[in-house]
Biotite code that builds the C-alpha atoms (Angstrom):
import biotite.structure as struc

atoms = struc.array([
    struc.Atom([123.800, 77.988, 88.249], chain_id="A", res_id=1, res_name="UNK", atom_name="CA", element="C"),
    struc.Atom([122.983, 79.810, 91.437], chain_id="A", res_id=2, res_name="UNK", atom_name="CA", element="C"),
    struc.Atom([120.813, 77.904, 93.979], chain_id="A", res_id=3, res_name="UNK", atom_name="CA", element="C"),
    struc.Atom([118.053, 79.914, 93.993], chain_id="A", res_id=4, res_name="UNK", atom_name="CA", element="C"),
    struc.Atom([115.968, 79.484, 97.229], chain_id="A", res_id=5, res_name="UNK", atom_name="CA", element="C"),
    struc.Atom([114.104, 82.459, 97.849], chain_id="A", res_id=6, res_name="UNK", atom_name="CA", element="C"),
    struc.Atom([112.557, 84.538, 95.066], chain_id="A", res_id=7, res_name="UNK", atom_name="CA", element="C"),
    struc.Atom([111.515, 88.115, 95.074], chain_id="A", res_id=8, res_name="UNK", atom_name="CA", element="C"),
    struc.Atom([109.079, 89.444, 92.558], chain_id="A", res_id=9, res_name="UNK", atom_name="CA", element="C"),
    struc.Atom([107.603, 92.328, 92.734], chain_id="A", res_id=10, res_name="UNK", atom_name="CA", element="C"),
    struc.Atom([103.590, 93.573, 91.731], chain_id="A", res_id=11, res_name="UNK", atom_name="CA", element="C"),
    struc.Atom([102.183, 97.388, 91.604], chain_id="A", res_id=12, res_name="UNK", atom_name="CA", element="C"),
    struc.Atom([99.286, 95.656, 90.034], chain_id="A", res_id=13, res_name="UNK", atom_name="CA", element="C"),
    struc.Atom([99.546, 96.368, 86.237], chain_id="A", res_id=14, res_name="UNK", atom_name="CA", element="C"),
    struc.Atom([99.824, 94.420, 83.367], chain_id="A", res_id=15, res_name="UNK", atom_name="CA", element="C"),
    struc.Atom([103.641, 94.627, 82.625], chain_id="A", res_id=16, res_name="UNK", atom_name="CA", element="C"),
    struc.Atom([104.140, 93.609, 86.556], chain_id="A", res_id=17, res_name="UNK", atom_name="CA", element="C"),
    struc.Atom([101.823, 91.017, 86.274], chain_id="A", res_id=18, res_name="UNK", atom_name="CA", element="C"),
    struc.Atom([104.019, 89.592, 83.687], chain_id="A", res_id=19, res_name="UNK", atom_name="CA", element="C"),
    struc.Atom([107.546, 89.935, 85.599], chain_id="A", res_id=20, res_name="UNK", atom_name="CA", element="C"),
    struc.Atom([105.379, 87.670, 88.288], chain_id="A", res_id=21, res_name="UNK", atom_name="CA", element="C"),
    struc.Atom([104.102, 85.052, 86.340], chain_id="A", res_id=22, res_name="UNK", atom_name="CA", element="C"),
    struc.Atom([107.969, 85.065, 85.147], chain_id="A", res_id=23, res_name="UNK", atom_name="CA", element="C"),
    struc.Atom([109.266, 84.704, 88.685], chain_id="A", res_id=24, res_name="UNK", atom_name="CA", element="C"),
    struc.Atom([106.687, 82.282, 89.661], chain_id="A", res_id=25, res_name="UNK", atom_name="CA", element="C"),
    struc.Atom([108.148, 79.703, 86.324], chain_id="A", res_id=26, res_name="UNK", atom_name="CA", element="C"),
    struc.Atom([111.698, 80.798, 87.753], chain_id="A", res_id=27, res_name="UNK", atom_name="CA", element="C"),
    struc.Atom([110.458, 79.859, 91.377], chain_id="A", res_id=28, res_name="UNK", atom_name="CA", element="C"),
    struc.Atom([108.804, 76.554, 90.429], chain_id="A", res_id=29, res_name="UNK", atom_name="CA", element="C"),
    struc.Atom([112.237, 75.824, 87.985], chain_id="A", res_id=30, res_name="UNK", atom_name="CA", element="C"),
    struc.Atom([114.366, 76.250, 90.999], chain_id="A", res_id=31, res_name="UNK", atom_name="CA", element="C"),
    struc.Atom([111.844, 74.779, 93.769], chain_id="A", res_id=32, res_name="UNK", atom_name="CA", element="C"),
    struc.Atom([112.092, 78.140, 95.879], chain_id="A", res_id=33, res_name="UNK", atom_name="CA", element="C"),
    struc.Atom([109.908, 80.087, 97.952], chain_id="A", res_id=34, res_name="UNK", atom_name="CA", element="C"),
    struc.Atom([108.113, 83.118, 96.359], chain_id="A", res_id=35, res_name="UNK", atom_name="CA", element="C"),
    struc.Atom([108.371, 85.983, 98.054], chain_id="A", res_id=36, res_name="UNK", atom_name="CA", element="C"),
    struc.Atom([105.631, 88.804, 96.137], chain_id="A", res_id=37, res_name="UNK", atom_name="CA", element="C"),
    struc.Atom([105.732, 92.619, 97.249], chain_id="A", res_id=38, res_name="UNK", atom_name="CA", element="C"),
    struc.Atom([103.439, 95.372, 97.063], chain_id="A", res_id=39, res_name="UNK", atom_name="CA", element="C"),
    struc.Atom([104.913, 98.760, 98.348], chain_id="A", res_id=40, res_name="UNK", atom_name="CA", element="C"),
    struc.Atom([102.279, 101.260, 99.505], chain_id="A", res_id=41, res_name="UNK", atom_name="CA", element="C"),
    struc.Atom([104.094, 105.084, 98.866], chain_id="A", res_id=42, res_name="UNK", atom_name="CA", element="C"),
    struc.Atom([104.350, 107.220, 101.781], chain_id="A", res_id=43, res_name="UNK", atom_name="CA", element="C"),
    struc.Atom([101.478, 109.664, 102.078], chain_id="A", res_id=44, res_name="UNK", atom_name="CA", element="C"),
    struc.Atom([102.456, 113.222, 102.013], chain_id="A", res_id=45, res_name="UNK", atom_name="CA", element="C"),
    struc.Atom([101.703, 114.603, 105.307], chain_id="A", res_id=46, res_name="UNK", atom_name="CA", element="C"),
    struc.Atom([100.648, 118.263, 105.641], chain_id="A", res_id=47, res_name="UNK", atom_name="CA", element="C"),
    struc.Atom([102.392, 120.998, 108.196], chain_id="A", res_id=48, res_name="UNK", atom_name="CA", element="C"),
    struc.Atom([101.137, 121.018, 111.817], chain_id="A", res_id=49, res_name="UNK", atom_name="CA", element="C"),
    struc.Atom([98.146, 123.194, 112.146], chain_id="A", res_id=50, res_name="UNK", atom_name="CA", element="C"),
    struc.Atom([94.629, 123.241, 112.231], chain_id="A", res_id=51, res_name="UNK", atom_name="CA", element="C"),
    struc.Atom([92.789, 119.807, 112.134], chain_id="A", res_id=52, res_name="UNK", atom_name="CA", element="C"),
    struc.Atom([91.948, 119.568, 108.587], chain_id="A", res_id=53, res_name="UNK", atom_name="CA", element="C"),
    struc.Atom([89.765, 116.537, 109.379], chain_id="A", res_id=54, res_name="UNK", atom_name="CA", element="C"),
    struc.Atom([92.358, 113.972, 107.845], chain_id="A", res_id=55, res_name="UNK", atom_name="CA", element="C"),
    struc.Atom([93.686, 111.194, 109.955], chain_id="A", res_id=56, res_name="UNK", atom_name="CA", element="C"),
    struc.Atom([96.986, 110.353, 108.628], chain_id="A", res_id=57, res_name="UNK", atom_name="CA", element="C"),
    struc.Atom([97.539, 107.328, 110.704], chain_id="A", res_id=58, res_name="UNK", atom_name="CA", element="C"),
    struc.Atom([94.020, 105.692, 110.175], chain_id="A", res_id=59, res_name="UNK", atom_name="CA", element="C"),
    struc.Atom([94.429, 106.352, 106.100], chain_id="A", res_id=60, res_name="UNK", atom_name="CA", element="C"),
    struc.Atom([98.121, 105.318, 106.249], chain_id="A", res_id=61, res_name="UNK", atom_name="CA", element="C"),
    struc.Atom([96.747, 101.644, 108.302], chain_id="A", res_id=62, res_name="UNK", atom_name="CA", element="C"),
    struc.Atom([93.294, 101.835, 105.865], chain_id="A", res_id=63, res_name="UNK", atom_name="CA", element="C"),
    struc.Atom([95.901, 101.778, 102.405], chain_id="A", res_id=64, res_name="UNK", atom_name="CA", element="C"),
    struc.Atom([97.975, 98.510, 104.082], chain_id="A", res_id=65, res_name="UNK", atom_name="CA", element="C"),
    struc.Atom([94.980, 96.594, 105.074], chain_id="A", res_id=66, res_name="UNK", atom_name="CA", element="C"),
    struc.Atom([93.490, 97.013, 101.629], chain_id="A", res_id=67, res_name="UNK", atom_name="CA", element="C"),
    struc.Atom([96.901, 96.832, 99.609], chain_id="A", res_id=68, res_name="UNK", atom_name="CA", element="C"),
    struc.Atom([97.186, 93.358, 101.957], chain_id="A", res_id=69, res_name="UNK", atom_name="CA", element="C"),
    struc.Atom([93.662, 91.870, 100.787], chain_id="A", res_id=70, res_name="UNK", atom_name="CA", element="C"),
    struc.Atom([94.610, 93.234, 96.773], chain_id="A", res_id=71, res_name="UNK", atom_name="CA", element="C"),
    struc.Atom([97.632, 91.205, 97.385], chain_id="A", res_id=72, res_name="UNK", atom_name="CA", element="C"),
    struc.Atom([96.231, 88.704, 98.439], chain_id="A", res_id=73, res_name="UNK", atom_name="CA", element="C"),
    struc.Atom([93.472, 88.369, 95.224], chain_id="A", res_id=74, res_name="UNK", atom_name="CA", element="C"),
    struc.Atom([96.088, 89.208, 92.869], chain_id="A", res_id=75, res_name="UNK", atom_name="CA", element="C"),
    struc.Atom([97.801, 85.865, 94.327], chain_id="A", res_id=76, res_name="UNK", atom_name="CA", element="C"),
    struc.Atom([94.251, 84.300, 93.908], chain_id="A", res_id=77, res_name="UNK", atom_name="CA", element="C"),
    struc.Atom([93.483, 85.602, 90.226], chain_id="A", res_id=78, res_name="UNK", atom_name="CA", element="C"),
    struc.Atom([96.969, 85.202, 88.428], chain_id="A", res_id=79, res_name="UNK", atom_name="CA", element="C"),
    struc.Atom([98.739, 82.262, 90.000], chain_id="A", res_id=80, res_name="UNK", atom_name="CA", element="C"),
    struc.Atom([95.612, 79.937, 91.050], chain_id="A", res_id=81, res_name="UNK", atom_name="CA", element="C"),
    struc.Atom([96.146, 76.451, 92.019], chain_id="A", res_id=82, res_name="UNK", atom_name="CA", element="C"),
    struc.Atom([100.148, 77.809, 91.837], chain_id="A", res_id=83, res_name="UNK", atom_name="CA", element="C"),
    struc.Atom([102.274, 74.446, 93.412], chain_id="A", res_id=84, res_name="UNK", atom_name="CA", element="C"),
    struc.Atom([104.402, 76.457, 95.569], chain_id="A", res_id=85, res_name="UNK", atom_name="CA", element="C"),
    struc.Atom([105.282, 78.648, 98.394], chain_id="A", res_id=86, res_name="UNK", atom_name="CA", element="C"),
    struc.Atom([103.977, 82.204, 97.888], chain_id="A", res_id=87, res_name="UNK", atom_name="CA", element="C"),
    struc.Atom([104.277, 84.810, 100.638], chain_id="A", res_id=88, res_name="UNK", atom_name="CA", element="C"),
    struc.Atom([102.994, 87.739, 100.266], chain_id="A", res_id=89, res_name="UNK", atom_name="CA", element="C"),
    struc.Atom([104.155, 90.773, 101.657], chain_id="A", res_id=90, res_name="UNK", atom_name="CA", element="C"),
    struc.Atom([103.336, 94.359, 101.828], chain_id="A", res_id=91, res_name="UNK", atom_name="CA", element="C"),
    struc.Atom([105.743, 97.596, 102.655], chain_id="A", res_id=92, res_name="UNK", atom_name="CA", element="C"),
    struc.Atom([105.455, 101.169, 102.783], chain_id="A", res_id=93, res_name="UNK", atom_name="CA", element="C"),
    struc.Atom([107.600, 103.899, 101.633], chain_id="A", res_id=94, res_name="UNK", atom_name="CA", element="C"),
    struc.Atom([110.017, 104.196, 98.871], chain_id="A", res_id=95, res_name="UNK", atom_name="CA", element="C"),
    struc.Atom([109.291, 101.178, 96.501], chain_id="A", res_id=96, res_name="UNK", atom_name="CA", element="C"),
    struc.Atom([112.848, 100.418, 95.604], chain_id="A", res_id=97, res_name="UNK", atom_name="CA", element="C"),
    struc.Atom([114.425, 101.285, 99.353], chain_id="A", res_id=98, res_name="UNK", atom_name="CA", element="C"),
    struc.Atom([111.635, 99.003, 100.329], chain_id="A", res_id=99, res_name="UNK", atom_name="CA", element="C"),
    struc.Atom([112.284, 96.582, 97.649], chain_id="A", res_id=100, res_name="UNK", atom_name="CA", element="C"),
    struc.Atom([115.574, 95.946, 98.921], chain_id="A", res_id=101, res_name="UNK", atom_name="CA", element="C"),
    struc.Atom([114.675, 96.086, 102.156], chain_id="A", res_id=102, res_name="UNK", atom_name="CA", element="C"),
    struc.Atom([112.667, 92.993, 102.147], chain_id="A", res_id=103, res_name="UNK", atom_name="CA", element="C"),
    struc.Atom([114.898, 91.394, 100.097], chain_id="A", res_id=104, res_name="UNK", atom_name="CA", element="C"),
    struc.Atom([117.956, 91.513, 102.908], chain_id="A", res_id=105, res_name="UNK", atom_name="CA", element="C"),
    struc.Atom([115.630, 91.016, 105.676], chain_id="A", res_id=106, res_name="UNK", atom_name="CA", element="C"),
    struc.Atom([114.211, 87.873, 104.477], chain_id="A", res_id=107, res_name="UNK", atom_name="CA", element="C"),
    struc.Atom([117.573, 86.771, 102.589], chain_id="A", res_id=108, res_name="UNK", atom_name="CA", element="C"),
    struc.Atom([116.296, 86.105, 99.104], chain_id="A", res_id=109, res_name="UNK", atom_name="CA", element="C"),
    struc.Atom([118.428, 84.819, 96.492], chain_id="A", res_id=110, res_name="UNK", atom_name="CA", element="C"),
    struc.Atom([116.883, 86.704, 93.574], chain_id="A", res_id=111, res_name="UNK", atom_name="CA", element="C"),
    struc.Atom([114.636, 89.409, 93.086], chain_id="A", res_id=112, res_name="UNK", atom_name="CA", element="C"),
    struc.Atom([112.845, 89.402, 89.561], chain_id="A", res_id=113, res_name="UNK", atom_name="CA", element="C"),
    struc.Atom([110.751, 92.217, 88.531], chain_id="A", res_id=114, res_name="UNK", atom_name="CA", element="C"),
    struc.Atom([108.858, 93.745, 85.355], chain_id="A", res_id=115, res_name="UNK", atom_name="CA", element="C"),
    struc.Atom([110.544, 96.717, 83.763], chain_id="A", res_id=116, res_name="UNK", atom_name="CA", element="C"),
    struc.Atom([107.621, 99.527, 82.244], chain_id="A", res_id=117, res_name="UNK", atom_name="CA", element="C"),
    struc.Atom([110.011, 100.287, 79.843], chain_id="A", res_id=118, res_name="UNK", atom_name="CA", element="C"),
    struc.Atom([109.186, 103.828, 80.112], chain_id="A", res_id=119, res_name="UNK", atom_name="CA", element="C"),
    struc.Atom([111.806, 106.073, 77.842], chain_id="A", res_id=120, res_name="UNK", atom_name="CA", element="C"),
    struc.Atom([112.081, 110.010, 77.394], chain_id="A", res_id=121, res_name="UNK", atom_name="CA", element="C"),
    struc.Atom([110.044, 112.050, 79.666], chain_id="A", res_id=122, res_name="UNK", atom_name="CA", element="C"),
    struc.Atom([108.008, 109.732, 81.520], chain_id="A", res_id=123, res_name="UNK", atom_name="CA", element="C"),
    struc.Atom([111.259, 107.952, 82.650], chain_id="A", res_id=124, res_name="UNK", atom_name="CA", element="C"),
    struc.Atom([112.712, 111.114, 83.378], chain_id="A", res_id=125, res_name="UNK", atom_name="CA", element="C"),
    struc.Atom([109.909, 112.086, 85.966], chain_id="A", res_id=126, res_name="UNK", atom_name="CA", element="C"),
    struc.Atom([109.105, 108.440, 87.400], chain_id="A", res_id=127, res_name="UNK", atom_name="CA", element="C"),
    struc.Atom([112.729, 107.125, 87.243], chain_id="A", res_id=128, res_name="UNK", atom_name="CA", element="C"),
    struc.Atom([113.333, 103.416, 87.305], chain_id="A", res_id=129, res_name="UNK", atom_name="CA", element="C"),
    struc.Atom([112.014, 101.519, 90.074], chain_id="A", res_id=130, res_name="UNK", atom_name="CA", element="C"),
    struc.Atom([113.972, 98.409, 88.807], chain_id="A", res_id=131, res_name="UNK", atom_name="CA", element="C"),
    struc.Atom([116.587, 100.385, 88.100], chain_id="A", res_id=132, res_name="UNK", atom_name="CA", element="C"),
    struc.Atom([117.083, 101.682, 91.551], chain_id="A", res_id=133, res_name="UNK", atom_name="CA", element="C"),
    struc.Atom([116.479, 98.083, 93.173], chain_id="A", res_id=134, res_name="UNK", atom_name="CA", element="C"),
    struc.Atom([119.884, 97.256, 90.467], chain_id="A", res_id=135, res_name="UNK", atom_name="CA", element="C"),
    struc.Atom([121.694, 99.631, 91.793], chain_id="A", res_id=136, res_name="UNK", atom_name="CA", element="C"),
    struc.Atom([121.029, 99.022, 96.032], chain_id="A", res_id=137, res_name="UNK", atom_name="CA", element="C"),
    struc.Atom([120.016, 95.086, 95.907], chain_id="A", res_id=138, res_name="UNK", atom_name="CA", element="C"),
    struc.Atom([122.761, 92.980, 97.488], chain_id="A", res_id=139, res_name="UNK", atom_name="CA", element="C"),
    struc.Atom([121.438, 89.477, 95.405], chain_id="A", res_id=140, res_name="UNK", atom_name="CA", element="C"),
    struc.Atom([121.199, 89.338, 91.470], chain_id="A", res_id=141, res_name="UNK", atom_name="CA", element="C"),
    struc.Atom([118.289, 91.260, 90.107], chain_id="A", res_id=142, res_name="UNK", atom_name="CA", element="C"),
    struc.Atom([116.439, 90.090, 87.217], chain_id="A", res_id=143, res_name="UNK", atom_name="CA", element="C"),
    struc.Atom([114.621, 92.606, 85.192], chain_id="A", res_id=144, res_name="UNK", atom_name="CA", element="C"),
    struc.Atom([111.734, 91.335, 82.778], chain_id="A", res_id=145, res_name="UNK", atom_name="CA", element="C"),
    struc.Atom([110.428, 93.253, 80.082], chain_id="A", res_id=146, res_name="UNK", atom_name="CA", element="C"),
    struc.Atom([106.762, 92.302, 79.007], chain_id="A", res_id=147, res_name="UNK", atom_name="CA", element="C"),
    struc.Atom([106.206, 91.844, 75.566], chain_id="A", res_id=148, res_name="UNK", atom_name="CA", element="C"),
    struc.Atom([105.071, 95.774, 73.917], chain_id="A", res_id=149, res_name="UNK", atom_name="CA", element="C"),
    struc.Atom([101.634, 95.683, 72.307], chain_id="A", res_id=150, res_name="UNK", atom_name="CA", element="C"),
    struc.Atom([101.889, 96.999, 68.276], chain_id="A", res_id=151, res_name="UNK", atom_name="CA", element="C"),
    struc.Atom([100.486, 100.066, 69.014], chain_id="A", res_id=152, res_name="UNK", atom_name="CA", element="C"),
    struc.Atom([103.681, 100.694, 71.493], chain_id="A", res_id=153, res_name="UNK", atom_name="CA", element="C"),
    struc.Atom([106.170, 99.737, 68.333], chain_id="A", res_id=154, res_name="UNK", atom_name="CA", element="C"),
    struc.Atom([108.152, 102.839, 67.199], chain_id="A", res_id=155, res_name="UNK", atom_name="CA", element="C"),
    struc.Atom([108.263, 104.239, 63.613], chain_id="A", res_id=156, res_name="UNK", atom_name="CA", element="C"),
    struc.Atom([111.552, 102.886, 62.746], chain_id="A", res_id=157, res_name="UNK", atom_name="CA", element="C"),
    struc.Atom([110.428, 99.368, 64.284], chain_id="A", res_id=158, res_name="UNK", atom_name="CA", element="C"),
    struc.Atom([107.619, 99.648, 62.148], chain_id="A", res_id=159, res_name="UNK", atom_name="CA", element="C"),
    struc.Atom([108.668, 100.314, 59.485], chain_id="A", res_id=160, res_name="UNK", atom_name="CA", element="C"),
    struc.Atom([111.586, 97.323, 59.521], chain_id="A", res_id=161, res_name="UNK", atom_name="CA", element="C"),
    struc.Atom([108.705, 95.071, 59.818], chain_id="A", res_id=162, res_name="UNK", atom_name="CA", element="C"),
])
C-alpha cells in the first residue's frame, strides 16, 4: 500500500462533505498522516468599470476568507473534536477543483479524499463534478466517497427491488 503521509480532504460544509471528511480523517489516523482540510471560497463576479456602485470588491472578497477561515476552523471543532492528529486547515479562492489541486501540489499530499454529491441528470449537468474535475487534474490518487443516500433519495427501480 501507498505510504500515505499527507491527506487532502475537502469540506463545502454540507452533509455529504462532512462525510468524505470524517472518511479521510479514519484514512489519516489509519495511515498516521497529516490532514490537510480545504474550503474554496468562489471568485466573486466583479462588475464592468463604471460608476461606484457602493460595493467594495476587495473588502467583501478579504470579509468571505476571514469568515470561510473561522467556519473552517468550527467545522474542525464540531465534527472531528478531540481528533488525535494533525489537521491543517486551509482556505483558497477561485475555482474549487483548480484550487483543489492546487493545494494539493503545493503542499505535496499523497492523497486527496473527497465526498461525491452524487448529483445525476440536470443538476450534474449545470454544477459539473467538482470531484470529478480534481480526477481528472490531481497529480496524487484521488479518492472519491459517496455518503450513504437517505430513502427518500432511493430511485423507483431501487425501490422497488427492495
Amino acid at each position: 500500500m501507498l505510504p500515505f503521509t499527507k491527506i487532502l480532504s475537502t469540506t463545502d460544509f454540507s452533509e455529504a462533505s462532512c462525510e468524505g471528511v470524517c472518511r479521510a480523517a479514519e484514512l489519516a489516523r489509519w495511515f498516521k498522516a497529516e490532514l490537510y482540510l480545504v474550503y474554496v471560497v468562489p471568485t466573486i463576479p466583479t462588475l464592468p468599470p463604471g460608476p461606484n456602485y457602493g460595493f467594495e470588491v476587495p473588502e467583501y472578497e478579504e470579509a468571505l476568507l476571514n469568515n470561510a477561515d473561522e467556519r473552517l476552523k468550527e467545522f474542525i471543532r464540531e465534527h472531528l473534536p478531540g481528533e488525535q492528529l494533525s489537521i491543517r486547515p486551509i482556505v483558497g479562492y477561485g475555482d474549487a477543483a483548480k484550487e483543489i489541486v492546487r493545494i494539493a501540489r503545493e503542499e505535496g499530499v499523497s492523497l486527496i479524499a473527497m465526498a461525491t454529491h452524487g448529483l445525476s441528470g440536470w443538476r450534474h449537468l449545470v454544477s459539473g463534478s467538482v470531484t470529478e474535475k480534481v480526477i481528472h487534474l490531481a497529480e496524487c490518487p484521488v479518492l472519491a466517497i459517496r455518503s450513504p443516500r437517505r430513502k427518500n433519495q432511493h430511485s423507483a427501480a431501487g425501490s422497488a427491488a427492495d
